[in-house]
Kinemage of the C-alpha trace (Angstrom):
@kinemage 1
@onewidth
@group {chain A} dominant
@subgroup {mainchain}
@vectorlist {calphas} color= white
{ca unk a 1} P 1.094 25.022 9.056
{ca unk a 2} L 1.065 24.080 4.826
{ca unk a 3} L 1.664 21.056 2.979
{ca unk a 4} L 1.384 20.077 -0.237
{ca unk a 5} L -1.659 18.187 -1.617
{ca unk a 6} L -1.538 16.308 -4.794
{ca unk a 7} L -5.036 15.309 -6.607
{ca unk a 8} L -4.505 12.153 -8.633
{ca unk a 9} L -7.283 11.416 -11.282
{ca unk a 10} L -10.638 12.318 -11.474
{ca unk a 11} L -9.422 14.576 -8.662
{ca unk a 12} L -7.865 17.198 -10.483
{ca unk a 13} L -9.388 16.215 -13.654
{ca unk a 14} L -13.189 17.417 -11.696
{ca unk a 15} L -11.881 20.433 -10.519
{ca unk a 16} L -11.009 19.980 -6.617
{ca unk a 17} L -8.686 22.746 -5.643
{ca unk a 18} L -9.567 25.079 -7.775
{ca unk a 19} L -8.857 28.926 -5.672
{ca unk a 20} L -6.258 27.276 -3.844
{ca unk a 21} L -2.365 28.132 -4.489
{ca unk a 22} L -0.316 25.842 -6.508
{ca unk a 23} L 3.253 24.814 -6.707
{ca unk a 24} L 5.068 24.705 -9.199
{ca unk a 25} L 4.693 20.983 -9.226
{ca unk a 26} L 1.345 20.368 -9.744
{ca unk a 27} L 0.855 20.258 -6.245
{ca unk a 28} L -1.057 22.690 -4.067
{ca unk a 29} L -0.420 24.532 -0.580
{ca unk a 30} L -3.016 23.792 1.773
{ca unk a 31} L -2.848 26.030 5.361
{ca unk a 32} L -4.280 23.936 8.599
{ca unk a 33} L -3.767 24.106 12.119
{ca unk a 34} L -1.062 22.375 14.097
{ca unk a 35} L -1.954 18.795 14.365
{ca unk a 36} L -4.574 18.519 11.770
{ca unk a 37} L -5.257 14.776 9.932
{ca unk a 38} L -5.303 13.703 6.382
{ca unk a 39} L -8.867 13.592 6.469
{ca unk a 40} L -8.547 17.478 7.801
{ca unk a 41} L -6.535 17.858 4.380
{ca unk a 42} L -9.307 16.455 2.448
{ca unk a 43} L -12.125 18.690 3.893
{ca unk a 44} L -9.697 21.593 2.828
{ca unk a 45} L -9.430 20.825 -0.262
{ca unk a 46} L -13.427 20.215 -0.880
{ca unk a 47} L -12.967 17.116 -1.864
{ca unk a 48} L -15.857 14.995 -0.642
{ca unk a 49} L -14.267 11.975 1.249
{ca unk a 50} L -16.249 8.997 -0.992
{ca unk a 51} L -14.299 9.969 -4.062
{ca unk a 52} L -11.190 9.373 -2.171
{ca unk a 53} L -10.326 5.432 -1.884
{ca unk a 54} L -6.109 5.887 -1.495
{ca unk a 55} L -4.346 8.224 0.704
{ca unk a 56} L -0.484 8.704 0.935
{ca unk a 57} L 1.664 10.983 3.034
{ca unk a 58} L 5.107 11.247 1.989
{ca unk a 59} L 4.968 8.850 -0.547
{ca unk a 60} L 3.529 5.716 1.755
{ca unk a 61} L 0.020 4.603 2.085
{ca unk a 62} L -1.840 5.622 5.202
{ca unk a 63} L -4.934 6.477 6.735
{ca unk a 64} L -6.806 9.310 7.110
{ca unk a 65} L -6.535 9.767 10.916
{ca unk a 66} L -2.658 10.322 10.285
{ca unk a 67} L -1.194 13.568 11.577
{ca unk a 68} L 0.031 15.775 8.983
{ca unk a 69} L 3.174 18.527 9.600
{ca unk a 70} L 4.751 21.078 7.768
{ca unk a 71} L 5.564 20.564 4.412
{ca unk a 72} L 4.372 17.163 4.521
{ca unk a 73} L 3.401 15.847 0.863
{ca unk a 74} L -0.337 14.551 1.077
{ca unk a 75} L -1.755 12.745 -2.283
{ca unk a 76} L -5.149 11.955 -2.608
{ca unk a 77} L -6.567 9.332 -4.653
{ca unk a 78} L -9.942 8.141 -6.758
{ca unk a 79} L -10.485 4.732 -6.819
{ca unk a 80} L -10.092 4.513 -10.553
{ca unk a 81} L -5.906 4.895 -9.854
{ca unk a 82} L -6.257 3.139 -6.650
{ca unk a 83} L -7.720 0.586 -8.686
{ca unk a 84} L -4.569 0.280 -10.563
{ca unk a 85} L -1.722 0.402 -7.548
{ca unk a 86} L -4.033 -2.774 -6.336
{ca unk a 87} L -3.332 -4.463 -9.894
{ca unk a 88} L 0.457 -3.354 -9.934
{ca unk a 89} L 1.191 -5.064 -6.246
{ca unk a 90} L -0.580 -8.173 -7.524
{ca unk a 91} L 1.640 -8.418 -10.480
{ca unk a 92} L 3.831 -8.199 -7.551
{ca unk a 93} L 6.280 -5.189 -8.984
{ca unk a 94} L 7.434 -4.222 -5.238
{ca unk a 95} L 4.381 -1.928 -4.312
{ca unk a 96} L 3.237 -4.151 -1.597
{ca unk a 97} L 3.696 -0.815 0.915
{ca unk a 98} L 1.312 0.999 -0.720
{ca unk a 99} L -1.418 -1.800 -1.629
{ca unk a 100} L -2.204 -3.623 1.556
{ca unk a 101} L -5.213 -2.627 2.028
């Protein structure tokens, strides 16, 4: 199966990814086997799990023993921009899905 995998940040910015096809979205398509997780999707794209403090699949906050499927949209995120969803749902803007944790 392939989803998409966005790097947010430092991510992208430090090179994870790098070899692996991209959409043309910024995204990239990342091939696992049926029933893989979110952290799955992180070992795949080499990104070592500490520099990840935020994960989303398909746009809500989750964690990383979630099931991914086909075409699923996976973003990954340092805690430098995790750092700032945490100060946007405190100023209360509506983000409280994404920064209860």
């Amino acid at each position: 199966m392939k989803v998409n995998v966005m790097l947010s940040g430092r991510l992208k910015l430090d090179g994870y990814g790098q070899g692996k096809p991209e959409n043309g979205d910024g995204t990239f398509r990342l091939t696992l086997p049926e029933g893989s997780t979110v952290q799955q999707v992180i070992q795949g794209m080499g990104v070592p799990s500490n520099r990840v403090a935020m994960t989303m699949l398909n746009g809500r906050k989750c964690q990383v023993e979630a099931r991914v499927k086909t075409d699923d949209r996976v973003i990954l995120i340092p805690s430098d921009v995790a750092a700032l969803w945490r100060a946007l749902g405190t100023m209360n803007m509506g983000m409280e899905s994404v920064c209860d944790f």
